[in-house]
N, C-alpha and C positions, 0 to 999 in steps of 0.2 A: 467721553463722547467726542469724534473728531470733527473736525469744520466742516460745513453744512456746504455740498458741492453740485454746482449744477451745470448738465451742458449745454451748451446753446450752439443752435443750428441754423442756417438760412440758405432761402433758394439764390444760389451763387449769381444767376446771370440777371437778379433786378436789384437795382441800384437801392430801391427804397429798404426791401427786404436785408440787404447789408448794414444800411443807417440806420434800422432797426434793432437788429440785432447787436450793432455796439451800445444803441442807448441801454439795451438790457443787460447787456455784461457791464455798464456800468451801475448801473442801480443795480444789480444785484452784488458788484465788489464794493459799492457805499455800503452796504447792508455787511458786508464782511463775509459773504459768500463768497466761495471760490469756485471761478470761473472756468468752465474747459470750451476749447473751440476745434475744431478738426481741422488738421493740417493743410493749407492753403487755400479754406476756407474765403474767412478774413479776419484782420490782425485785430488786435484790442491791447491797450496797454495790458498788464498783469495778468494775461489770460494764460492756462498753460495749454500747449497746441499736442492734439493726440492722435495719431492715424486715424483712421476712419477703419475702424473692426470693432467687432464685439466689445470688446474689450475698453471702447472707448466709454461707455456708460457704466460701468461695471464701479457702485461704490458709491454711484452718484445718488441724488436724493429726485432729481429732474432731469429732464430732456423739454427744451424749450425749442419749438419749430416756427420761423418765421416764414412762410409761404404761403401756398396753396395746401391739398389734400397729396396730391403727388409729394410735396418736401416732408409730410407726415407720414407717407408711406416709406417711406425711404428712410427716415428716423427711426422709424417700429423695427427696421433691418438691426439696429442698433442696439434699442431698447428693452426687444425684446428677450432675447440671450439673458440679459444681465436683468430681465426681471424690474427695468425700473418704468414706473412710470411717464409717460410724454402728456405735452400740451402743444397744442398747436395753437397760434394766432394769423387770421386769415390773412393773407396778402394774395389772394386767387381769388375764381368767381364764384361759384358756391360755396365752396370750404365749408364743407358738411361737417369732415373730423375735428374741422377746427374749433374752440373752445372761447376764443376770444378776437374783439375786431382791433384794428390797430389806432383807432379812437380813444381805443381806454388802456392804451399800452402799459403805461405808467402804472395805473389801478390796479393791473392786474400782474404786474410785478410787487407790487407791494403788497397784495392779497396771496400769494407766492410764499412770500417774505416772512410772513403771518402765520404761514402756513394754514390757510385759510382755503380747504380745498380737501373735494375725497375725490378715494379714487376706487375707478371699478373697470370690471375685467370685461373684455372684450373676446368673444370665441374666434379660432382661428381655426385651419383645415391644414392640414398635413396632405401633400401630395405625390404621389407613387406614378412614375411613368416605368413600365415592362415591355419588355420586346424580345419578343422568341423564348419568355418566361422569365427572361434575366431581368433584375432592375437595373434601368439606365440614367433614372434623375430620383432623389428626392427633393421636395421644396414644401413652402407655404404660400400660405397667402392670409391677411387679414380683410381683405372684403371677397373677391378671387379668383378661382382658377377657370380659363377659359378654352376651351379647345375648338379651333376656328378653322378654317380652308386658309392656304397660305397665299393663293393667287385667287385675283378676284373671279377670273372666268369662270373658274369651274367650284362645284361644291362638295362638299365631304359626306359619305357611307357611313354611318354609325350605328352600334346596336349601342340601347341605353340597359344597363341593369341597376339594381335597386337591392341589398342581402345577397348577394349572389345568387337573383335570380334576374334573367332577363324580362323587361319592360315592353319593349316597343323600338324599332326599327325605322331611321330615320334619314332621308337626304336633307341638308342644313347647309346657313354657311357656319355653323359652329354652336355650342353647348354651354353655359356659365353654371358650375356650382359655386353657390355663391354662399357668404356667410349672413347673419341677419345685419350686420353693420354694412356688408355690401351690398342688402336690399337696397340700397341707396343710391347705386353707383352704377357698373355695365348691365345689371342684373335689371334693376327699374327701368333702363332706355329698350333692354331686351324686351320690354313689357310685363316681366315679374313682378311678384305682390310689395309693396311696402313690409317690411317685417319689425316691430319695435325691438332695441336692440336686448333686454330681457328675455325676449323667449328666445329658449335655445331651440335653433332648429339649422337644417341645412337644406337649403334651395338648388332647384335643377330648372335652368328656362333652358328654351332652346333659340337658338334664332333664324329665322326664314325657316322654318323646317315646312316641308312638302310631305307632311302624313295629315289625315284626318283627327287625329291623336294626339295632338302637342304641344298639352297644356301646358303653365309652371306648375312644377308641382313643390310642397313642401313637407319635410319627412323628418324625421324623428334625428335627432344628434348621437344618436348612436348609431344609424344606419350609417352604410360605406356604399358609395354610389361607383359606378364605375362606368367610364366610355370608352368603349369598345372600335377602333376602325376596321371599316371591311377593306378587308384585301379582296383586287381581281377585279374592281371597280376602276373605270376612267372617271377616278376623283383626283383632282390636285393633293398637293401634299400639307399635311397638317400641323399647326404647331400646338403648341401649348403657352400662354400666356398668364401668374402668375403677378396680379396688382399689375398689371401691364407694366413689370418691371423688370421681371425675369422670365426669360423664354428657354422653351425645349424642342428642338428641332421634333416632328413626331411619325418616323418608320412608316412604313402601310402595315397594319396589323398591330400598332402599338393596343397597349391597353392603359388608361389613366385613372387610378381608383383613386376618390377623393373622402376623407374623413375625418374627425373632428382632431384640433391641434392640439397636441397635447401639451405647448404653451399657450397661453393666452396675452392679448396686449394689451399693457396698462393704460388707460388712458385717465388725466387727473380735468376734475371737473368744479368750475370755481361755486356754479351755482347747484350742486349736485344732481345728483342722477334722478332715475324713474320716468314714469310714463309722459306725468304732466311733462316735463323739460322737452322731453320727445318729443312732443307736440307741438311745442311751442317754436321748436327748432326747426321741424317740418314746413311751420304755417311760414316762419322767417325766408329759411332760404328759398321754397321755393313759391314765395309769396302769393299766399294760397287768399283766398276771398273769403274773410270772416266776418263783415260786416253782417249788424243784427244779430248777431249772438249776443243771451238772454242770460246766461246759465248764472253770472255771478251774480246779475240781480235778483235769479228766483234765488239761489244761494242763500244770499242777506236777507232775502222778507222771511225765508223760512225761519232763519235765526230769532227775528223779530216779531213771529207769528205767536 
């Protein structure tokens, strides 16, 4: 069995995010883990420095993200391919993906170390842009794809379908399918439902849409959603938006059919998964009002009844 390799990552332009990230390649080279970092990242005695490609987690046991949810999404580019697991530690303001605060940095390298930690998969959506039939992009996304108006004045012509059958017909300034880990993220400010990240499902909100019709709606992980732009319309021109990280210019008449990834991204979790953690994750970030809740006390009398 070969030495135990982990990589670690950080959001480059904050200074704290860097001083983080050496204390952890150092506590994790005391522990006799071997370190990688990405090429002009930032330095670390002993660390070996890797391009920034697939290739760069490929082997590893971790992917360790010091930032926000954006320096997580950007590690998943990584992570994913090679199948390994990430962890994120927030240095942003929500930091929904993230898994630990930098309060307990230390802790949660040693709990790391321990290997003291599961891990579970996360669904992801494969992306299909077409134009005049041909395909012109594929991509992913792990929370996701958005198809927007690219100038603010004017809005964008869509038909939605659903199975390859048309939905409903919409002027918008744009469309999110999203995945249930990105119920969380463009999809919730779109006014979409919370979704717990267990059920597998794929969401369609729209935004500003001008039909009487235009609910979110959410549909089964096997269906294949597709939007449609109308040609022949004075709509501005459209992009596509993928974890607002990767963009596709979008034709008049493009078509974007979105459906489930067939990778998925790891995410490693110290206090493990399921609904409770969701919950509790939810009430945290976004500091939701639970005062007077009873449930653990009727809990205990029942035990004691």
């Amino acid at each position: 069995m070969g030495r135990r390799t982990v990589l670690v990552m950080a959001h480059t332009g904050r200074e704290d995010a860097l001083r983080s990230a050496r204390l952890v390649a150092a506590r994790l080279a005391a522990a006799d883990i071997a370190v990688r970092t990405l090429t002009g990242e930032f330095s670390c005695p002993g660390a070996e420095e890797v391009p920034a490609s697939p290739a760069a987690a490929e082997g590893a046991e971790l992917v360790i993200v010091l930032g926000g949810d954006g320096s997580l999404l950007r590690a998943a580019e990584l992570s994913r391919p090679a199948g390994v697991p990430l962890i994120g530690v927030n240095l942003g303001h929500v930091g929904f993906l993230a898994e630990a605060e930098p309060e307990g940095l230390a802790e949660t390298v040693d709990r790391l170390v321990a290997r003291q930690y599961v891990v579970e998969d996360r669904m992801t959506i494969d992306v299909t842009v077409r134009s005049n039939g041909s395909v012109v992009a594929l991509t992913w996304a792990l929370n996701e794809a958005t198809v927007e108006k690219a100038a603010r004045e004017r809005m964008i012509e869509v038909v939605l379908e659903v199975d390859g059958r048309p939905l409903s017909r919409w002027g918008c300034d744009g469309v999110v399918c999203s995945t249930p880990t990105g119920s969380t993220a463009y999809a919730f400010s779109a006014g979409g439902p919370v979704v717990w990240p267990e059920v597998e499902a794929l969401l369609m909100v729209p935004i500003s849409a001008h039909a009487l019709f235009a609910p979110p709606m959410v549909v089964s992980p096997q269906s294949v959603l597709a939007v449609e732009l109308i040609e022949g319309n004075e709509t501005s021109g459209a992009v596509l938006w993928c974890d607002g990280r990767r963009k596709v210019d979008l034709p008049p008449g493009s078509r974007v059919e979105v459906r489930r990834g067939a990778l998925p991204v790891l995410l490693a979790r110290l206090h493990g998964a399921g609904p409770q953690r969701f919950t509790d994750r939810l009430v945290v970030k976004f500091e939701l009002p639970v005062a007077g809740w009873r449930g653990r006390a009727r809990e205990d009398a029942g035990k004691h009844a």
